[in-house]
Phi, psi and omega in degrees: 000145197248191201272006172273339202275321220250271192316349198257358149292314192280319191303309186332319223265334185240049195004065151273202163182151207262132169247030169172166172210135165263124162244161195163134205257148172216092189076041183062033197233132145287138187253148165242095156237136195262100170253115193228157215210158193197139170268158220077004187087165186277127153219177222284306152018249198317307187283320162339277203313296186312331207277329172301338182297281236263354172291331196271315166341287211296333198293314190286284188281119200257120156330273200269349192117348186067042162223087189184156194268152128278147155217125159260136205228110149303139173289355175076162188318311224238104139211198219276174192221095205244320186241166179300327176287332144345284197281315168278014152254352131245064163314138184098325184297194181242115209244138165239132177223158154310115162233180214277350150293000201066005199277147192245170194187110169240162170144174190271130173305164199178351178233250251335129170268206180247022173229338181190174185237154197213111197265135155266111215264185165292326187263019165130216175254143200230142155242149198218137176257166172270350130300006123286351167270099211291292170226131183223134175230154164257154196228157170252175168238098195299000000 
């Protein structure tokens, strides 16, 4: 069992679930984050109580060199969109993506399956594979 494997048992276990794990320098500090999603939402509770599970993992398998932060996180409104089960849990939201030409696409998820997404836009319906895709985030409209 590896060490995403490990944790995500343990996040199951405090009944969540994990949406993305991050490593990523911050202020000369390494972060090891844990983005984790539960229906009704996340709340600082909940990442508290995950974040005790899964420090004793890290202690055992060390992320980083074992010079690092844990943060456990709700992915929050506006977040990135990497795997396919991403984009069908928001379906309906209102979504911006990339694709490798720098051209943005906005507009409401309104598809997605494991080969492509489907935006509805101002100028109509857009279909998108996901190897078209450079970057996607979901956005609010404050």
């Amino acid at each position: 069992m590896n060490l995403e494997e490990s944790i995500e048992i343990a996040v199951q276990g405090c009944g969540a679930e994990i949406y993305d794990i991050v490593t990523l320098k911050e202020n000369d500090k390494n972060i090891y984050r844990v983005y984790v999603t539960a229906k009704g939402g996340i709340s600082l509770d909940k990442c508290a109580e995950i974040s005790r599970m899964i420090s004793p993992i890290l202690d055992i398998e060390e992320p980083m060199q074992g010079n690092y932060n844990l943060e456990v996180s709700s992915p929050g409104i506006e977040r990135k969109l990497k795997k396919p089960q991403h984009y069908k849990a928001s379906i309906g939201e209102k979504v911006k993506l990339k694709d490798f030409n720098k051209d943005t696409v906005k507009g409401e998820l309104i598809f997605a399956d494991d080969n492509e997404i489907k935006i509805k836009t101002e100028h109509g319906e857009e279909i998108v594979t996901y190897d078209e895709i450079s970057t996607a985030s979901t956005y609010f409209e404050w």
